[in-house]
C-alpha positions as CSV (number, residue, x, y, z in Angstrom):
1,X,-28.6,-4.7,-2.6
2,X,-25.1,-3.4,-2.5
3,X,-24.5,0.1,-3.7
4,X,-22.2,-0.8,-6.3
5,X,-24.1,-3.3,-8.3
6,X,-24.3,-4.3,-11.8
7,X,-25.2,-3.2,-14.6
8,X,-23.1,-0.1,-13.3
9,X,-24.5,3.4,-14.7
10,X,-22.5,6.1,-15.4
11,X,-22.5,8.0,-12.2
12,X,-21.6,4.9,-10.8
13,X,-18.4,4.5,-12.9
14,X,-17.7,7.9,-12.2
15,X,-17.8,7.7,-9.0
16,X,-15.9,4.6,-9.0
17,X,-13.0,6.7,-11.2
18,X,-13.1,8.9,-8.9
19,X,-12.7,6.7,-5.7
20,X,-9.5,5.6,-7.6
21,X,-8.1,8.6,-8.7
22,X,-8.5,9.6,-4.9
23,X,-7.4,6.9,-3.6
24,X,-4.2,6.6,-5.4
25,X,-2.9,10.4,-4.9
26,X,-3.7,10.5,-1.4
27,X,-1.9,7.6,-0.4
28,X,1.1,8.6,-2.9
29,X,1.0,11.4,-0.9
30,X,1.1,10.0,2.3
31,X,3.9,8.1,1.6
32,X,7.0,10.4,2.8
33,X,4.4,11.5,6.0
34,X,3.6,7.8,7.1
35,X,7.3,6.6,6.3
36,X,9.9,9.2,5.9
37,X,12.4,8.7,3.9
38,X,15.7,7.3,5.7
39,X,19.3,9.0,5.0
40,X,20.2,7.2,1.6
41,X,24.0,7.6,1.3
42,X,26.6,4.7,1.0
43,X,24.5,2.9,-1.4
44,X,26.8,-0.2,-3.1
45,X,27.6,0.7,-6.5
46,X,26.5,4.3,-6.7
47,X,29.8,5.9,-4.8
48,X,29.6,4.5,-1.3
49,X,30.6,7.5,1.4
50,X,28.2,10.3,1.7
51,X,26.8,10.8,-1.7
52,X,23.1,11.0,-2.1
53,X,21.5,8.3,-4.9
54,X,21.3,9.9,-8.1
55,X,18.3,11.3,-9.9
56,X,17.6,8.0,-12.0
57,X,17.3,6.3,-8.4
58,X,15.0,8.8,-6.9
59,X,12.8,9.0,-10.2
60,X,12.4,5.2,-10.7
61,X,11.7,4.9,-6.7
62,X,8.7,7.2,-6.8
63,X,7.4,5.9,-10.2
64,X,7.6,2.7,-8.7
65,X,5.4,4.3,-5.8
66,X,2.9,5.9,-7.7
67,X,2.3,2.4,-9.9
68,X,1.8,0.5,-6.4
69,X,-0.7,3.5,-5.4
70,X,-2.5,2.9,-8.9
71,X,-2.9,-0.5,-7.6
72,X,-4.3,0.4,-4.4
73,X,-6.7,2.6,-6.0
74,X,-7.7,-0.4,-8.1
75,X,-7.9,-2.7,-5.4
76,X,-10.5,-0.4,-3.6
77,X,-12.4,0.2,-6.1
78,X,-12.3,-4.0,-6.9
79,X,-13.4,-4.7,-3.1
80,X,-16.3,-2.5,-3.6
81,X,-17.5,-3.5,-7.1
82,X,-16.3,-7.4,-6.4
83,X,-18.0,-8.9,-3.5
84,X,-21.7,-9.4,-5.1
85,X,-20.2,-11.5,-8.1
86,X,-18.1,-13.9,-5.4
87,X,-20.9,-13.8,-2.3
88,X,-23.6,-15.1,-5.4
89,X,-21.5,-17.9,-6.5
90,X,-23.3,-21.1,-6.4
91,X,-20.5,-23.1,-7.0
92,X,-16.9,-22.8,-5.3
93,X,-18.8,-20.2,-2.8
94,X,-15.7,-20.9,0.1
95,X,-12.7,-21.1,-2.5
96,X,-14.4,-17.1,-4.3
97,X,-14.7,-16.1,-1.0
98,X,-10.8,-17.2,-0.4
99,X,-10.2,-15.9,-3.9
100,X,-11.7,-12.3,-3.5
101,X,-10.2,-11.8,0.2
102,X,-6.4,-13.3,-1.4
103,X,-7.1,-10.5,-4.6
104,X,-8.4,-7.7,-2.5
105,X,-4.7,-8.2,0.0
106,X,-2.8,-9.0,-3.1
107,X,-4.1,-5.6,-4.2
108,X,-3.8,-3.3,-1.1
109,X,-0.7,-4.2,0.1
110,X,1.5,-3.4,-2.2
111,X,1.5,0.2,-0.7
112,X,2.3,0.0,2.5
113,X,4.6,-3.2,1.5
114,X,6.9,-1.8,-0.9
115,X,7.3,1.1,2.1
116,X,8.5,-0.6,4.6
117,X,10.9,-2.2,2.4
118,X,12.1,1.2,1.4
119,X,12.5,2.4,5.1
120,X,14.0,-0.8,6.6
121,X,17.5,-0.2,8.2
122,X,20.0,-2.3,6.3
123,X,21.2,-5.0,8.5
124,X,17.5,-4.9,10.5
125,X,16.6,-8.9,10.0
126,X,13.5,-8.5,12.4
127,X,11.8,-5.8,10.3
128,X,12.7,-8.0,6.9
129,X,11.4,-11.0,8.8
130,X,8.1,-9.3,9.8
131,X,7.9,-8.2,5.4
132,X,8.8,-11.9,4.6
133,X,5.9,-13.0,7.1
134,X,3.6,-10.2,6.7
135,X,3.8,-9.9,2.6
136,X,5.6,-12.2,1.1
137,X,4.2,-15.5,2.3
138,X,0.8,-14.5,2.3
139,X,0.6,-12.7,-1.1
140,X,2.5,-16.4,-2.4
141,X,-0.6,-18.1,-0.4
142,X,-3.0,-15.5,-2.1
143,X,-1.4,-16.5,-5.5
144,X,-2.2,-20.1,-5.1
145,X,-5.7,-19.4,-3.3
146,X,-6.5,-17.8,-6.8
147,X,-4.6,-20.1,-8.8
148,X,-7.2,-22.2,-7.6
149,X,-10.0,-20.3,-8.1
150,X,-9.5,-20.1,-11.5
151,X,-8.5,-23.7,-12.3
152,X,-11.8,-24.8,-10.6
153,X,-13.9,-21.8,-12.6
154,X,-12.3,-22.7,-15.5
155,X,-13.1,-26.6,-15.5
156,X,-16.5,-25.9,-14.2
157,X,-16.9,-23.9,-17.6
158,X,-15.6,-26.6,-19.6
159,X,-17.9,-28.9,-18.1
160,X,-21.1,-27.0,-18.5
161,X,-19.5,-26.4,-22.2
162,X,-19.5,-29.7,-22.6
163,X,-23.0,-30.2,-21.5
164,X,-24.1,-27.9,-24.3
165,X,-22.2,-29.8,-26.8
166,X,-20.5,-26.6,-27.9
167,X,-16.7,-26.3,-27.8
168,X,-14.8,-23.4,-25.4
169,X,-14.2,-20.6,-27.3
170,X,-11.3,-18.5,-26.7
171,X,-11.8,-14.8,-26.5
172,X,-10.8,-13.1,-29.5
């Protein structure tokens, strides 16, 4: 019995809300102490020489950051509520299990990926080859993993639909 299982009670959403909430100010908060922010000056189009970015920059950088904390919040709280519904799957047991590891990366990562982008050094190919490697190509393999997923979820649906003799319905 996992701790998190369905029906989920109040408490238990709570708690979940809270495991967010916590999880996405801490690590917005870690951001600038786990990657400190480089010297931004020079930046093309935005005066070159030793100008700082402007405010606009600055403000859309850390929104930006606090939406991919959000996520990681959300992906937490996804790995933890998640994993029953894919480990019980009678069918396509190997591809959910694919699919929830692909959805749970997909999820996390954006944190720490979207910082070391921010704190490369221009001109350091080794550390945008190790994001390319490290990110990029796995969360495009973790796209197709749960492309997938769904595709085979969705015709097993239509054929036990059409065992029933009842159309699929669209959600309203």
């Amino acid at each position: 019995m996992y701790y998190f299982s369905w029906p989920l009670t109040r408490p238990k959403k709570l708690q979940l809300a809270g495991i967010a909430t916590a999880a996405t100010f801490i690590t917005y908060g870690l951001n600038l102490i786990i990657w400190p922010a480089p010297k931004m000056t020079g930046m093309p189009g935005m005066g070159g020489g030793d100008a700082p970015p402007p405010m606009w920059f600055n403000l859309t950088m850390w929104s930006a950051n606090f939406v991919e904390s959000i996520i990681f919040g959300l992906g937490l709280v996804f790995a933890l509520v998640a994993f029953p519904f894919f480990r019980n799957l009678t069918t396509h047991r190997t591809l959910g299990g694919w699919a929830y590891a692909a959805i749970c990366w997909e999820t996390l990562t954006w944190w720490p990926h979207d910082q070391m982008h921010r704190v490369r050094k221009p001109g350091d190919i080794m550390a945008l080859l190790r994001i390319e490697v490290g990110f990029h190509i796995t969360l495009a393999i973790g796209s197709v993993i749960i492309a997938a997923f769904v595709v085979a979820m969705l015709i097993q649906l239509r054929s036990l639909s059409s065992l029933k003799k009842e159309p699929v319905k669209a959600a309203p």
